[in-house]
C-alpha positions as CSV (number, residue, x, y, z in Angstrom):
1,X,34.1,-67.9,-13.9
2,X,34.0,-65.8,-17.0
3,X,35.8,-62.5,-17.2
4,X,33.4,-59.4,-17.1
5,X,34.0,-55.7,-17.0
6,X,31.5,-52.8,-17.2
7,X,30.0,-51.4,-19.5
8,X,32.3,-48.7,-21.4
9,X,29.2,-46.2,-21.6
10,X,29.5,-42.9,-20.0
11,X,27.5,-43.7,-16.5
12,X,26.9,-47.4,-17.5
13,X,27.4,-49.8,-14.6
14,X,25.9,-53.2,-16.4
15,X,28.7,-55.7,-16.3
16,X,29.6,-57.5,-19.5
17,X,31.5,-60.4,-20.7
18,X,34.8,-60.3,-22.6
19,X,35.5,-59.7,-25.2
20,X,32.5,-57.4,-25.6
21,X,32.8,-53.6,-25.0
22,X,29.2,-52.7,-24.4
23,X,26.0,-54.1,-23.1
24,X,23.1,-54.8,-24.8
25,X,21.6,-51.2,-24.4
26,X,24.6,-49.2,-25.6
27,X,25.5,-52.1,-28.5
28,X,25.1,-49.3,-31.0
29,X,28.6,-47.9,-29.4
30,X,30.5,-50.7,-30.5
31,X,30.3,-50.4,-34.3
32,X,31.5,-46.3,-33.5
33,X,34.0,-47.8,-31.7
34,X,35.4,-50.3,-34.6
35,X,35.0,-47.7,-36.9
36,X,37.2,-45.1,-34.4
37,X,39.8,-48.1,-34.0
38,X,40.1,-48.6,-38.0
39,X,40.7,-45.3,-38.9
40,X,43.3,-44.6,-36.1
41,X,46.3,-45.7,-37.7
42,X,46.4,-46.8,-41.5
43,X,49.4,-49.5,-41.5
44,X,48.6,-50.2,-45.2
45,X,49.3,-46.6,-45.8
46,X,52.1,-46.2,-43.0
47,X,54.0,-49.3,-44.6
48,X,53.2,-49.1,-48.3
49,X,57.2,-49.9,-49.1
50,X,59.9,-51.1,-47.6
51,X,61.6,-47.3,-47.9
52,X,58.1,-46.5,-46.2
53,X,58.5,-49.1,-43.7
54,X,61.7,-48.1,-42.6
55,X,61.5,-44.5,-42.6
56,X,58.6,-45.1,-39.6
57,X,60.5,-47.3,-37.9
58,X,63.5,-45.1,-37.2
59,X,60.9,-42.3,-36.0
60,X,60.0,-44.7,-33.0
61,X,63.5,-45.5,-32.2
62,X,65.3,-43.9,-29.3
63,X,67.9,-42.8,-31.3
64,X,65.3,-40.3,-32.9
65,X,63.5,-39.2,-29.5
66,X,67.1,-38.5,-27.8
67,X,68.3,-36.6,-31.3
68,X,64.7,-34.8,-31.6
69,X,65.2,-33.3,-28.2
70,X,68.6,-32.1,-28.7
71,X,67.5,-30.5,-31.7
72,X,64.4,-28.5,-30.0
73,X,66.9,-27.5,-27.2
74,X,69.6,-26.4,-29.8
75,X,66.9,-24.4,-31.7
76,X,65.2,-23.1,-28.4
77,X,61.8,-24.2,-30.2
78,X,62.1,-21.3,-32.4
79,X,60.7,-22.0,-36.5
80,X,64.6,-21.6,-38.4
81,X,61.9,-21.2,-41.4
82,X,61.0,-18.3,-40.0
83,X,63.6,-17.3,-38.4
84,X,65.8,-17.1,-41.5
85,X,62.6,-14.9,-42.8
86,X,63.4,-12.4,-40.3
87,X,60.1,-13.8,-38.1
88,X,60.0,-15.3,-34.6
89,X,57.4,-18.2,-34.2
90,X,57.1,-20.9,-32.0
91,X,58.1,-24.4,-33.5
92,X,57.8,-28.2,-31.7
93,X,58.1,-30.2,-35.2
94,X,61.5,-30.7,-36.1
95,X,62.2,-31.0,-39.6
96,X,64.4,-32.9,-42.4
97,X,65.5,-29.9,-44.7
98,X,66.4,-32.4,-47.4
99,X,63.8,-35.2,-46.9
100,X,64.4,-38.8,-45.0
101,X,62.8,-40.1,-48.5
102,X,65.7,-38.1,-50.5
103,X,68.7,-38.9,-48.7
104,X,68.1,-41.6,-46.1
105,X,71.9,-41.9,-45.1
106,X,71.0,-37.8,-44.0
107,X,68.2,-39.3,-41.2
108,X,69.9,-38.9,-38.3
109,X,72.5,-35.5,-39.2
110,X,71.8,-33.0,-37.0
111,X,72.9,-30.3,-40.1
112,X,69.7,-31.8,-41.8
113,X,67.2,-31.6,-39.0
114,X,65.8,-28.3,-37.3
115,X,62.8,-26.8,-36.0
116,X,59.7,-25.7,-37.9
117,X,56.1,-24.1,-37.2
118,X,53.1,-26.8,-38.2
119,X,52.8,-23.7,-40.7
120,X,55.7,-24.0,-42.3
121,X,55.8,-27.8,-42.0
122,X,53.0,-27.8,-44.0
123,X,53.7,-25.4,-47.2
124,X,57.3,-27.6,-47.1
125,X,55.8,-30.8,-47.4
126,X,53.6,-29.3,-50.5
127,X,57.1,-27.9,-51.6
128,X,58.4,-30.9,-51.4
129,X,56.3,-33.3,-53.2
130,X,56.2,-30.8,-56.3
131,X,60.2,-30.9,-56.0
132,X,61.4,-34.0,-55.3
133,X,58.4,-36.2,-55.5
134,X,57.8,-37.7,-52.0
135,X,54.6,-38.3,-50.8
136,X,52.5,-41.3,-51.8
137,X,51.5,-42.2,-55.5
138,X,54.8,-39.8,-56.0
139,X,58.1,-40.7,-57.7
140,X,61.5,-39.5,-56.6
141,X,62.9,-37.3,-58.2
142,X,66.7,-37.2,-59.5
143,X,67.3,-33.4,-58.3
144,X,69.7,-31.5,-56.7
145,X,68.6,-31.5,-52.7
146,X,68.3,-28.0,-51.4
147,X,69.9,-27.7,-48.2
148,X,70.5,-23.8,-47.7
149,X,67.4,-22.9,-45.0
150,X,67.0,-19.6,-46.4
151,X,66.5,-20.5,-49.5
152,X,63.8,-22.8,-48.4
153,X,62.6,-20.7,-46.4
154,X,62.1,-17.9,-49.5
155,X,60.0,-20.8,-51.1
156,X,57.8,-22.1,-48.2
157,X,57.0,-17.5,-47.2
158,X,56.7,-16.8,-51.0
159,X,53.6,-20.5,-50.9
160,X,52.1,-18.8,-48.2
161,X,51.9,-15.3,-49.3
162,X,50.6,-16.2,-52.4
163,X,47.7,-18.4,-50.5
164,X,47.0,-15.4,-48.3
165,X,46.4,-13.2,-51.9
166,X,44.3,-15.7,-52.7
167,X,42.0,-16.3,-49.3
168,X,41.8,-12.6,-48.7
169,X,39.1,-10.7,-50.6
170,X,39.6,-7.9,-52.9
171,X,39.8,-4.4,-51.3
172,X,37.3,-1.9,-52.9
């Protein structure tokens, strides 16, 4: 007996056979679908190097889930970026202040890793692909990692205030 399922079509009860998704009234679905599945998750880009390779790896290991936890509870959520700006804003990203791709024996030091806005997360990962490099088609850089959060943090608010001159028009 061949396997069948039904029809993945929002209110479509036509059974089809595997391997197919759709039946032949909704077959136009399946090429969204293939395109949706495609574009999901790039593994040429996700494992261009070995560096690359590795660095995503050791975000799916426990050893990172257990550590990122501990370092949202230590931070109470809070942005340090922020924070150290005098600000109070709600973070869930935690952060490598000097990044995995600069100093990959740093990964898993809790003195490198704390919490950040997706604000902030973003103007730093600008920051840092000017500074060091990182970021693909980039080379590393041979400079002096900044670990000192306030100082960062001066960089990443002085990015941001500059693009808020910039998207706000001019006062007559």
């Amino acid at each position: 007996m061949p396997r069948v399922h039904r029809c993945r079509a929002m209110g479509c009860h036509v059974m089809v056979q595997w391997p197919a998704h759709y039946c032949q009234q909704h077959k136009s679905l399946e090429v969204k679908l293939e395109q949706r599945d495609r574009s999901f998750y790039n593994h040429v880009t996700r494992n261009r190097t070995v560096s690359k390779r590795e660095q995503y790896q050791f975000y799916k290991t426990r050893l990172w889930r257990s550590l990122r936890l501990s370092i949202l509870a230590r931070d109470l959520h809070l942005c340090q970026y922020c924070k150290a700006m005098g600000v109070i804003t709600v973070g869930n990203t935690v952060d490598h202040v000097v990044p995995f791709e600069v100093k990959t024996e740093w990964k898993d030091k809790e003195d490198n890793l704390l919490t950040c806005c997706p604000d902030c997360h973003k103007f730093k990962t600008r920051w840092e692909q000017s500074y060091y490099g990182t970021g693909q088609g980039n080379a590393i850089r041979d400079v002096e990692p900044v670990t000192d959060v306030k100082r960062v943090a001066s960089i990443i608010f002085g990015m941001k205030s500059a693009k808020n001159d910039f998207d706000t028009p001019p006062q007559s």
